[in-house]
matplotlib code that plots the C-alpha trace (Angstrom):
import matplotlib.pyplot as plt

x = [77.4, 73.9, 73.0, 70.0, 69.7, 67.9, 66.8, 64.0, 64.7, 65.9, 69.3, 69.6, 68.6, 71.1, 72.9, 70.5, 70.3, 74.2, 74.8, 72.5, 74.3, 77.7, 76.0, 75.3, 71.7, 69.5, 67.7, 65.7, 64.9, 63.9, 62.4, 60.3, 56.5, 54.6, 53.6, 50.7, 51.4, 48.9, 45.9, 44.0, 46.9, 47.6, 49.4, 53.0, 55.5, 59.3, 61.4, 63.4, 60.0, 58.9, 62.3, 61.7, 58.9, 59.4, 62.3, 60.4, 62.6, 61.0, 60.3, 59.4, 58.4, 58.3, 57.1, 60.0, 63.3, 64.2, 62.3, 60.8, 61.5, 59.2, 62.3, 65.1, 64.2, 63.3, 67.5, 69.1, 67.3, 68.6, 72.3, 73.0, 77.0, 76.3, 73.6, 73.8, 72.2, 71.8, 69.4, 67.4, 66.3, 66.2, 68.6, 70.0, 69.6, 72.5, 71.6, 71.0, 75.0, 76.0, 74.2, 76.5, 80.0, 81.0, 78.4, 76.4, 77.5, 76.5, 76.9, 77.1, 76.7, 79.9, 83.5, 83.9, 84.3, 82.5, 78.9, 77.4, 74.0, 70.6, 71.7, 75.4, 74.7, 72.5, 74.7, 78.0, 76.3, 75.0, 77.9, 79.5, 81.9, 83.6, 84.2, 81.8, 82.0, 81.2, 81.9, 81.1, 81.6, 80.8, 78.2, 78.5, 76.1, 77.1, 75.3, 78.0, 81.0, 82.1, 85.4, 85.7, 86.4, 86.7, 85.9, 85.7, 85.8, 83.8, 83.5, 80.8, 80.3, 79.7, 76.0, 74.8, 71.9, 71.9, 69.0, 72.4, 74.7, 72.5, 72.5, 76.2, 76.7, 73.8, 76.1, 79.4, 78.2, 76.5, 79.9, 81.8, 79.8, 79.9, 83.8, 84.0, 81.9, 84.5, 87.6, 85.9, 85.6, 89.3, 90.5, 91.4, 90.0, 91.5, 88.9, 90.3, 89.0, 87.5, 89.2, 86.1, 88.3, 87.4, 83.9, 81.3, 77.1, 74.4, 71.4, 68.0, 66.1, 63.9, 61.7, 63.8, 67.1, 65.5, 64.8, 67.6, 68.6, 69.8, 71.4, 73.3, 74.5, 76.6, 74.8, 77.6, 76.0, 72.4, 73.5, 75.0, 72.2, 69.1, 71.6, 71.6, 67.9, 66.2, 63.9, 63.0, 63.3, 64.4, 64.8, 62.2, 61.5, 59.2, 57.4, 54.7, 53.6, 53.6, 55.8, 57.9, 59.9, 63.0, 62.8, 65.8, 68.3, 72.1, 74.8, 75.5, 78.3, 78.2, 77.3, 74.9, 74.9, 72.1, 71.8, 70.7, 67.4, 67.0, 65.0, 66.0, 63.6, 64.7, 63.7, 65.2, 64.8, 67.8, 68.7, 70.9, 73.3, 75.4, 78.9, 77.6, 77.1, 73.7, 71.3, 69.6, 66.2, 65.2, 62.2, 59.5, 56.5, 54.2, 52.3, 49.1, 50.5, 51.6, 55.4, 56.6, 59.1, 61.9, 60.7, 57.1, 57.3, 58.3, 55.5, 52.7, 53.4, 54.5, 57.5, 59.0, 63.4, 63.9, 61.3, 62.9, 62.3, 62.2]
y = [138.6, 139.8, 141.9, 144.4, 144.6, 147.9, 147.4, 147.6, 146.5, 143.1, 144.4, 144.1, 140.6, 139.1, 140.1, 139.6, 136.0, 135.8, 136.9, 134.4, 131.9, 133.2, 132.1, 135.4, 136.4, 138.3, 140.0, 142.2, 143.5, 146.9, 147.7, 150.6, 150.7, 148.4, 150.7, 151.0, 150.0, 149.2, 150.4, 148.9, 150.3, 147.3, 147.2, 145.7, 144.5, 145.5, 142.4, 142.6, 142.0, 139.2, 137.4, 138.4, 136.9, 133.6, 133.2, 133.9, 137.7, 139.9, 142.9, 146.6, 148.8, 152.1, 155.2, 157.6, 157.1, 160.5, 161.0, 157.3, 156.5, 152.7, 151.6, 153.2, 151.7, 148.4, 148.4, 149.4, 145.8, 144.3, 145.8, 144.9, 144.3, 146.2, 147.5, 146.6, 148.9, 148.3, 150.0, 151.2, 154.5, 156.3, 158.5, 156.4, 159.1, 160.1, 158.1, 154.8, 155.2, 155.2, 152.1, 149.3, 148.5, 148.1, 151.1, 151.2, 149.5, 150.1, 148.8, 151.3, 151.0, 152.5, 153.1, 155.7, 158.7, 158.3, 158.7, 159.4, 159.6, 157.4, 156.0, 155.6, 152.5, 154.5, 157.3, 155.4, 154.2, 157.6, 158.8, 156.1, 154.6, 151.4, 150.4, 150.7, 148.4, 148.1, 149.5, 148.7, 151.6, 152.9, 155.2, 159.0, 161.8, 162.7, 161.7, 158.4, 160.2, 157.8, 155.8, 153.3, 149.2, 147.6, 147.4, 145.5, 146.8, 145.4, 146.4, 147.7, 146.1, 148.4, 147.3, 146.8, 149.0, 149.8, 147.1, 144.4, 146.4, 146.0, 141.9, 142.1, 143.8, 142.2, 138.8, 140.9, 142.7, 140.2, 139.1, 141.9, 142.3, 139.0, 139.3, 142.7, 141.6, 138.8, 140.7, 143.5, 140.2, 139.8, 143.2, 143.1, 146.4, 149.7, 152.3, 154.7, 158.1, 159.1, 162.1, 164.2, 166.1, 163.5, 163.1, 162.9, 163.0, 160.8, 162.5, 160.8, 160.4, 162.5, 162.6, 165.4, 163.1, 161.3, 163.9, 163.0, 166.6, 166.3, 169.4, 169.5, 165.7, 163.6, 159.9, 158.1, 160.6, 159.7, 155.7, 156.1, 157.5, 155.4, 152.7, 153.9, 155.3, 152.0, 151.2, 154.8, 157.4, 155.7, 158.1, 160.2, 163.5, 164.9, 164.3, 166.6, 167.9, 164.3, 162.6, 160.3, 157.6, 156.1, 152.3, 150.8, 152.5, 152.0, 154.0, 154.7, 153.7, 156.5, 160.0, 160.9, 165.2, 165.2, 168.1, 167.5, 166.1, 165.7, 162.5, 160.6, 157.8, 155.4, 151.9, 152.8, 155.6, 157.9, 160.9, 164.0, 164.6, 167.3, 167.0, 165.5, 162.4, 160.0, 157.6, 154.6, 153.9, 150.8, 151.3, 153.8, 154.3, 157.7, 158.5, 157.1, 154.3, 150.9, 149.8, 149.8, 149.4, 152.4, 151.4, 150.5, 153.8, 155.7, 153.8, 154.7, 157.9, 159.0, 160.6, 162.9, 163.1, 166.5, 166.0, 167.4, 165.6, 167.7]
z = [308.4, 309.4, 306.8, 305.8, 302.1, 300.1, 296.8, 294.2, 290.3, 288.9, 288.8, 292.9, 292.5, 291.4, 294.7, 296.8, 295.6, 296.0, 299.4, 300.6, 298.6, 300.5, 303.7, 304.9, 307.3, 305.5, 308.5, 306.4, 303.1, 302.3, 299.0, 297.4, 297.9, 294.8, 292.1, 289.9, 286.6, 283.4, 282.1, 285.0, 287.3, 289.3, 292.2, 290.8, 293.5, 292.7, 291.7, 295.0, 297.1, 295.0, 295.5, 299.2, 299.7, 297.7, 300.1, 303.2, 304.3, 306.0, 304.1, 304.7, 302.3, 303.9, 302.1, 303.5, 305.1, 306.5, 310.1, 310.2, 313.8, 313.0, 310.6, 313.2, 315.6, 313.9, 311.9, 315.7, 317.1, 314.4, 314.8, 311.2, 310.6, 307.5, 305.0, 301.7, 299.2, 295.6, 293.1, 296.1, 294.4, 297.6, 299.7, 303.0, 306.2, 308.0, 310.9, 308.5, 307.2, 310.6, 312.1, 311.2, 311.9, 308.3, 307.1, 304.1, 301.3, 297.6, 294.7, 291.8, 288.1, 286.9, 287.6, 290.1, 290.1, 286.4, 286.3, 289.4, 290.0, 289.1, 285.2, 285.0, 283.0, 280.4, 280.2, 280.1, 276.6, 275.8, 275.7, 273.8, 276.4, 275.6, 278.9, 281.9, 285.1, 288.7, 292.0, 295.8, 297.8, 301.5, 301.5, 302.9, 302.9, 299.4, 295.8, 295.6, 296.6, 299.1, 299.1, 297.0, 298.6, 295.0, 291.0, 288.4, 284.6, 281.9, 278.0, 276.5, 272.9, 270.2, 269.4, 273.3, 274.4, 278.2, 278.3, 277.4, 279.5, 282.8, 282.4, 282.0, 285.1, 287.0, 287.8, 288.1, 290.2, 293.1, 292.4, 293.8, 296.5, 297.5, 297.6, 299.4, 302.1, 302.7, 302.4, 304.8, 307.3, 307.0, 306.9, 303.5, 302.3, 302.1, 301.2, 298.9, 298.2, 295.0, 293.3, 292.9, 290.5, 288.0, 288.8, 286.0, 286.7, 285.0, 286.0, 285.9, 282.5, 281.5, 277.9, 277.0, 276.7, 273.5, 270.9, 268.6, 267.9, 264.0, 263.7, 267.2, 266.9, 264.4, 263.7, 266.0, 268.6, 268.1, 267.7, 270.9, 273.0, 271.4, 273.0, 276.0, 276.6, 275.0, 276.2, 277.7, 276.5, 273.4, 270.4, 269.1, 266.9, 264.6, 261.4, 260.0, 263.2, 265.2, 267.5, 265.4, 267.3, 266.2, 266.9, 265.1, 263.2, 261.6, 261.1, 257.1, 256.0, 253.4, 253.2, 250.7, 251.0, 253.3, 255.4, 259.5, 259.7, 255.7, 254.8, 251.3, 250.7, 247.8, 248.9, 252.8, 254.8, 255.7, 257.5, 257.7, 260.8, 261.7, 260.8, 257.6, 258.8, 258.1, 259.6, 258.1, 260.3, 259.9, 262.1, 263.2, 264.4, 264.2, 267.7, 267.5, 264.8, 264.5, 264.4, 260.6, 259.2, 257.6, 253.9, 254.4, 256.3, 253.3, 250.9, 253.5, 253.9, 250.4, 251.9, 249.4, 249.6, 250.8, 253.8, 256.9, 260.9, 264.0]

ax = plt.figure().add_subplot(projection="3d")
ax.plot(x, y, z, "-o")
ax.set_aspect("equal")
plt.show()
């Protein structure tokens, strides 16, 4: 096929890489503008661009999609048989999902109708899901609520941050896309709809999502989110007045009386969660402070059992 690809992170690599391992045209790549990153805020080029350009496609990088008559009238010369989009970050425009014969094809981060929106990967772990996966669907004017073409589940171990979850996937995915653009060819596909009925969001991150919450959410809760929002947000809360992030941390095996948010410090440092349930945080670090560890943390500071976070 002659194919346009959208896409930004290192997860869309993996199928841009594959389709042009299938044997299908690339005609154009179109990624989001390079971003200044760093204390010197240097101009950093997405990882889809950089593959890009190692490979010698033509990419655009255009700074809006709605009303930009440049890019519509450079896809309608190109009569692309369909538009891949993975990652992107962007909306596609009406007139974009109607362009090529097959449409606009995404590849989405979860099993649909579950988790739509910009992090179903991070909030499929938030939420402590055991099984996440992949689908490709054809896109429509709604937030991915297109019908489905095909899916492929995949666990979700009980230790995997979102970080682990997204290489997993990665592969799978470039996979799936690979194989519905050659059953499309064939007129193997049936689209079927999603039952919107069972539709669930997983709205962008913000700072908010990390504060750990001890007296709303039980330890398995706050396990189950520092999975999924490391590395950002991650986990965080208070201590003495200052920001207090939660690096690493276990689930106790015990329960020990603490209340939510209640700090015992005898040689590890442990907290209170509601439900009665307990944290062991294996590693901190106070804004404005080095990483330490949970019991150098407890030596340094001289924290007292009965201390309270957040």
């Amino acid at each position: 096929m002659r194919l346009v690809f959208c896409g930004t992170p290192e997860f869309a690599v993996r199928t841009l890489e594959a389709v042009l391992a299938a044997g299908h045209e690339i005609a154009l790549v179109v990624t989001q503008p390079d971003r200044a990153a760093g204390r010197g805020l240097t101009l950093i080029a997405p990882p889809v661009k950089r593959l890009a350009v190692e490979l010698g496609l033509p990419v655009v990088q255009p700074q809006k999609m709605r009303g930009n008559e440049e890019l519509r009238a450079r896809l309608e010369a190109i009569a692309p048989d369909a538009i891949l989009v993975v990652a992107y970050g962007r909306m596609i425009p009406e007139w974009m999902l109607e362009l090529p014969r097959f449409g606009c094809l995404n590849l989405h981060g979860s099993l649909l109708p579950k988790y739509r929106g910009a992090a179903p990967i991070q909030w499929a772990v938030a939420n402590g899901e055991t099984v996440t996966g992949v689908t490709t669907m054809r896109l429509d004017a709604g937030l991915d609520t297109g019908p489905m073409l095909l899916a492929h589940a995949v666990p979700i171990a009980p230790e995997e941050t979102a970080e682990d979850v997204y290489r997993t996937l990665a592969p799978v995915g470039a996979d799936l896309m690979v194989e519905t653009l050659r059953k499309l060819e064939r007129g193997e596909v049936d689209p079927v709809e999603q039952d919107h009925t069972q539709a669930t969001l997983a709205p962008i991150l913000t700072r908010e999502d990390g504060r750990a919450g001890f007296s709303q959410r039980s330890a398995k809760e706050i396990w189950d989110r520092w999975r999924g929002f490391t590395p950002w947000p991650g986990a965080y809360t208070s201590f003495r007045g200052r920001r207090l992030l939660l690096l690493r941390m276990r689930l106790a095996e015990d329960a020990t009386g603490l209340g939510p948010g209640e700090l015992r410090a005898s040689g590890t440092l442990r907290v209170g969660c509601a439900g009665g349930t307990e944290l062991l945080l294996d590693e901190v670090q106070v804004e404005g402070k080095s990483r330490i560890g949970g019991a150098e943390f407890v030596t340094a500071f001289q924290v007292k059992s009965g201390e309270r976070l957040g």
